[in-house]
N, C-alpha and C positions, 0 to 999 in steps of 0.2 A: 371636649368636656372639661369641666371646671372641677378640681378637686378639694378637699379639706383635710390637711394631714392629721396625722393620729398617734398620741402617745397615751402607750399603758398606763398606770396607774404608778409603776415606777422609772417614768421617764423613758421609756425603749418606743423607738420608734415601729409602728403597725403600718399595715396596709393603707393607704386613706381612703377616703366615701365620699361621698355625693354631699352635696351641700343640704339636701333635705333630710339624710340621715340624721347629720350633722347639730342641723336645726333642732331634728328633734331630742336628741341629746342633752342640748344645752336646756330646752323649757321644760325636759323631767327633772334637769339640775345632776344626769348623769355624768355629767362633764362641763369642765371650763375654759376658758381661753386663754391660753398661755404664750401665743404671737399673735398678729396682726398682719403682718406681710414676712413670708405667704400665714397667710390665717392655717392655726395649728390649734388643737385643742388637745385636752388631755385628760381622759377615763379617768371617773371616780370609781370603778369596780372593776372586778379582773377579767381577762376576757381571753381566751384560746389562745391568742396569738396565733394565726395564720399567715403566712405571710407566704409570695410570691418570688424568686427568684427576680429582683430585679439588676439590672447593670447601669452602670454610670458612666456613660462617653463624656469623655473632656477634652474637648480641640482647643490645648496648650497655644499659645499667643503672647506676642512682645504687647500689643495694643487692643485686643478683645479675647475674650475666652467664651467660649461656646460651653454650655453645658446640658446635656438630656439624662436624666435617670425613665427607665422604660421597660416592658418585658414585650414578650413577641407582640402581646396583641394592643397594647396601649401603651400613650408617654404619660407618664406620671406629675414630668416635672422639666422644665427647661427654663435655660437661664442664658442672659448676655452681659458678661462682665465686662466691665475696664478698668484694667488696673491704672497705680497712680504713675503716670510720666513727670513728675513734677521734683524728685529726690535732687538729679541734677544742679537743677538753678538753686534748689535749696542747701546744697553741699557747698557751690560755688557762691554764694551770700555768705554762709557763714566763714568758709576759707578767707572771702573779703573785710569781714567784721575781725576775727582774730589777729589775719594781719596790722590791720587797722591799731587794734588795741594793742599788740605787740610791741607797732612801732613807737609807739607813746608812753609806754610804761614799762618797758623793758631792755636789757641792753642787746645787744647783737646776738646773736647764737646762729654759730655756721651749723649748716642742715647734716646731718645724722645718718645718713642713707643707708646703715645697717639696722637701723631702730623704727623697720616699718611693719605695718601690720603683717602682713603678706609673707613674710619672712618668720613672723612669730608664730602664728597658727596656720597649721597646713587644714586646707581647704577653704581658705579664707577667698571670697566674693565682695565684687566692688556691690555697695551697698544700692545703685540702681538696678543691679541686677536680683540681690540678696531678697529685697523688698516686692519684687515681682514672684518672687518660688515662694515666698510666703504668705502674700495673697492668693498664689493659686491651692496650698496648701489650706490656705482659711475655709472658701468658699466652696472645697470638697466637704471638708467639713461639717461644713453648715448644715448642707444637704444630705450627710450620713445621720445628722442628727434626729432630719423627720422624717429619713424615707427609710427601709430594710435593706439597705444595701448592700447584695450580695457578692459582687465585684464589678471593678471597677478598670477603662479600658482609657489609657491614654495616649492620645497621639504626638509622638515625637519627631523630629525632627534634625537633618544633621548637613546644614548646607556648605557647600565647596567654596566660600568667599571669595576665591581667586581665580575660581572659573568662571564666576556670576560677573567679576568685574571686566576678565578678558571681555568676555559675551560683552556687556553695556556701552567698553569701551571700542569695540572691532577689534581689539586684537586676536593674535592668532592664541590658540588656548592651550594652556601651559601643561607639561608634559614632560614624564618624566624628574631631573635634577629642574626642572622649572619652577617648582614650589620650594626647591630652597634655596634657588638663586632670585629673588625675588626683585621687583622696580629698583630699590634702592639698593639692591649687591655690589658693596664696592664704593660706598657712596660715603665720607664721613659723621655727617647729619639732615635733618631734611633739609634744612637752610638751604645746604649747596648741594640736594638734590632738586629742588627748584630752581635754584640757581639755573644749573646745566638746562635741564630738561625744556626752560625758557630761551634760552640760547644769551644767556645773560643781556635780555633784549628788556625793555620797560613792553609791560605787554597794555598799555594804555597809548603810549605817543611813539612808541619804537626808539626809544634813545638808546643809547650803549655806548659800553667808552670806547673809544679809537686815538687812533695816535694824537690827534691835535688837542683832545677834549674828555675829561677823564667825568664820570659820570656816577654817581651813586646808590647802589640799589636796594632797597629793602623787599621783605618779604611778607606782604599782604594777606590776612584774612578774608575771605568774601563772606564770608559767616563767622560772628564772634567767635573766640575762641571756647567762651561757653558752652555754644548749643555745638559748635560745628568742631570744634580738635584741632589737634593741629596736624589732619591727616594731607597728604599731598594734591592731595584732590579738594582740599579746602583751601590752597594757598596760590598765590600769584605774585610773580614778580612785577615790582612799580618802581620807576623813581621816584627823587625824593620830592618833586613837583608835585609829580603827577600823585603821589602817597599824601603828600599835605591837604592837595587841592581836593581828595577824594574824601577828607575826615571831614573837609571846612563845607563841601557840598556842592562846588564849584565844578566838577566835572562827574561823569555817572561811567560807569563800567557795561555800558551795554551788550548784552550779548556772552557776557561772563556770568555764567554759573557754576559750580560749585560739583565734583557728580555726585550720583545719586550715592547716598548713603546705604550701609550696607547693614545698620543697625539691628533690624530684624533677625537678619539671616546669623549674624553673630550674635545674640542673644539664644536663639532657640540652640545652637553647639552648645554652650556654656550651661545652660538650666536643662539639658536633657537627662544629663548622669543624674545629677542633685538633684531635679525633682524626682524622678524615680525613685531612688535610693530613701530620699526622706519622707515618702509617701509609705513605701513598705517599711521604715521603719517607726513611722508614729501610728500606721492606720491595722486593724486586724485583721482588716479587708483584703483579700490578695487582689494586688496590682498586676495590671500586663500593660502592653508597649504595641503601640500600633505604628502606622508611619501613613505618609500623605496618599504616596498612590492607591491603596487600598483602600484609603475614604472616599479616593476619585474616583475609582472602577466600583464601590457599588450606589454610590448618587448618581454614577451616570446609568449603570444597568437599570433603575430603578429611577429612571428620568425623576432627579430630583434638584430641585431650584438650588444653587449653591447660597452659600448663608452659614454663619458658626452653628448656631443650632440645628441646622439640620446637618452638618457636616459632624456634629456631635451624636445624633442621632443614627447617623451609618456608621457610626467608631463604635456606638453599644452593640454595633450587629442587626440593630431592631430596623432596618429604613423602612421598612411596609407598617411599624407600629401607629395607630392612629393618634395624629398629635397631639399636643394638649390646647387646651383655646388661650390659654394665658401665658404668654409669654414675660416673663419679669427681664426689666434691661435695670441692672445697677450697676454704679460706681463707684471705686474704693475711693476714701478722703481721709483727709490725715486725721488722724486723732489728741493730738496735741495743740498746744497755742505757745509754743516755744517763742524766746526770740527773732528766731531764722524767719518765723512764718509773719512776722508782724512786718520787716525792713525790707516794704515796698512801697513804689512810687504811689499808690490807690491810697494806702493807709497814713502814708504820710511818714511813716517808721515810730508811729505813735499806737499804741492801744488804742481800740475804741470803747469809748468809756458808758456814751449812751447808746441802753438797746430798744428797739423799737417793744411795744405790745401784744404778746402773744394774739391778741384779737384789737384790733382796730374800725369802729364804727359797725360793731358785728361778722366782718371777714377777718378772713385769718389768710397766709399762704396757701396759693395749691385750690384755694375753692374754684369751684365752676360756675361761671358769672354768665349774664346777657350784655354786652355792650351796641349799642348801635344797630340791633338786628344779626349778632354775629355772637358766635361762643366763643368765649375765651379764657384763662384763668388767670389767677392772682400768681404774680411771681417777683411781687415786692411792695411791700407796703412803708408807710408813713403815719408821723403821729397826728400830722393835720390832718388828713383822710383824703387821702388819697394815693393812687396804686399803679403801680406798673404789669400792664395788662399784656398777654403774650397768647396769641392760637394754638391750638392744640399741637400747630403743628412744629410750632418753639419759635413763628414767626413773630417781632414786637408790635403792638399796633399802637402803644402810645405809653409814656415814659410816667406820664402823670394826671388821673382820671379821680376825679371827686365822687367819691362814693353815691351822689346823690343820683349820677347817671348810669348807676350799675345795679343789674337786680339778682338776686343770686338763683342759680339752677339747681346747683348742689355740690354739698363739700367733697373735697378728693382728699389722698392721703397719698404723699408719694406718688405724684404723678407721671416722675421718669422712672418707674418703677412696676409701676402696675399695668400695662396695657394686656388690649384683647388681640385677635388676631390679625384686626383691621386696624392696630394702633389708635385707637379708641381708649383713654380710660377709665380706668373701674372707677364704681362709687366710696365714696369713704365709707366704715363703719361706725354707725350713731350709737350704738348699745355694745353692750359686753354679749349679748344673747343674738344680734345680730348679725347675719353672712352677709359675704359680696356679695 
């Protein structure tokens, strides 16, 4: 079932209703509409306040978040988040731009290495991480604001990094003083823990120095230092050949990969204390702490399809609650137009200065069009008229279509945002008085 949240007359979130209660509220002019997605209105007169014991499951994520608010007999509300992965390269842009300007207008200055954040303020988080507990902090939020909610249940997480890598890589799994005698114990940097670990071999052509022929070796990236660190398992030794020929594109590393990154599992350690801590201390809601296998022993008792939302759904305790038919999937995006965000290669490292027309030849983004005997929507327009047309299903069908071959179905509103069970999305709203 499809709901309509509800707030009192003084902004306090109620129970929600049915979209024809709803309806009829808005055409007595009992109430009006104060969001859009999800559609929220709010009482012009006072009303009981009823409200139901509901709970809030939040299956916490490096790259989705799951969210269900629900009580035993129904879900009220479910959400699929992604937060932003983008801080990184925008950290590493700007660290490039400062250097940059640094070396041009400034004189030398040796590095400081008592004068870091980290050392100033105790609790202090690398900002990709910081930026992730604060959107999951947001988007609790958001939904204590429409729904009653009465507590809230999250699942945390606390993985062994050094047993997951033994396991990926076959070794045998570490024990005991073996977590603090670690790969590199004894080692003086990564450099010549690569070094060694390569057998000081070029691991491209196999060269190394020997008595007649002294040999060069540097120590290779397979993944920029950007995205990929400078962890040991991102690096490889080359000569200096086989390193030149491999930047100029002359030879290929086949069969060299990088291992799998341990990103995840090291983010959910780091954001488990902190988001807890900062949830009971901004929300009045009492928080609790859940953990993985107890989402996985009652989705599987209750043979249920795995998925964040439903995995969020067996975190509130509710898994038998009957779902809701709207599933909202949104994405966090920056809210800024800083520098950092403009100095890329698409933009040119320029502003853009012309913007397109909120409506172009009568469509706008997002409407739902007829192309060719097939449905599809607008997901980029032009001021010539014509439109970059995309399937429901996000496939492209064609980069630029002249309005004259398009006839419209009906407008949408946040289309990666609104869908129904079957991924299907909702209709826009044409009126202030009108429901999905």
């Amino acid at each position: 079932m499809q709901y309509v949240y509800v707030l009192n007359k003084h902004g306090e979130p109620l129970m929600p209703c049915s979209p024809g209660k709803a309806r009829l509220l808005l055409k007595q002019q009992k109430a009006h509409v104060v969001k859009r997605t999800p559609f929220t209105i709010k009482l012009l007169y006072g009303s009981t306040g009823y409200k139901q014991p509901i709970t809030l499951g939040v299956d916490a994520g490096n790259k989705h978040v799951g969210l269900s608010a629900s009580t035993e007999k129904r879900e009220f509300y479910c959400e699929e988040f992604t937060p932003r992965n983008d801080v990184v390269d925008l950290l590493s842009t700007r660290k490039q731009s400062r250097r940059s300007r640094r070396n041009r207008k400034t004189r030398y200055r040796a590095p400081r290495f008592d004068n870091r954040v980290h050392s100033k303020h105790k609790g202090w988080l690398a900002p990709s991480v910081e930026v992730k507990i604060q959107e999951h902090i947001t988007v609790i939020k958001r939904i204590c604001r429409i729904l009653p909610v009465a507590l809230i249940r999250v699942e945390t997480a606390e993985f062994d990094t050094q047993r997951l890598k033994a396991m990926l890589e076959g070794k045998p799994l570490p024990v005991g003083t073996d977590y603090q005698l670690g790969e590199m114990y004894d080692e003086y940097n990564v450099r010549q823990y690569v070094l060694k670990r390569d057998h000081y071999t070029c691991q491209c052509c196999g060269a190394h120095t020997t008595t007649k022929k002294t040999v060069k070796l540097h120590v290779h990236h397979l993944e920029s230092r950007k995205v990929g660190g400078n962890a040991p398992s991102n690096l490889i030794t080359l000569c200096t050949t086989c390193h030149d020929a491999l930047h100029k594109g002359k030879v290929s590393l086949d069969g060299k990969e990088r291992g799998k990154p341990l990103r995840d599992a090291a983010f959910m350690g780091i954001m488990r204390k902190a988001l807890m801590a900062r949830l009971r201390e901004e929300l009045p809601i009492p928080v609790q702490g859940t953990y993985g296998y107890i989402t996985k022993m009652r989705r599987e008792q209750n043979d249920i399809k795995k998925s964040h939302v439903n995995d969020a759904r067996c975190i509130s305790k509710h898994p038998l609650a009957e779902p809701c038919s709207v599933c909202y999937r949104t994405k966090a995006i920056r809210h800024h137009n800083r520098q950092t965000h403009k100095a890329n290669f698409s933009k040119g490292g320029i502003r853009k200065r012309s913007q397109m027309p909120y409506v172009v030849e009568g469509y706008r983004l997002w409407d739902k069009v007829l192309y060719k005997g097939q449905e599809c929507f607008v997901s980029g327009r032009r001021a010539s008229g014509s439109f970059t047309l995309k399937k429901l299903d996000g496939t492209r069908i064609s980069k630029g279509v002249t309005f004259k071959k398009i006839a419209a179905i009906r407008a949408c509103n946040k289309l990666s945002n609104r869908k129904d069970v079957n991924g299907q999305f909702l209709p826009r709203l044409k009126s202030r008085v009108s429901l999905p």
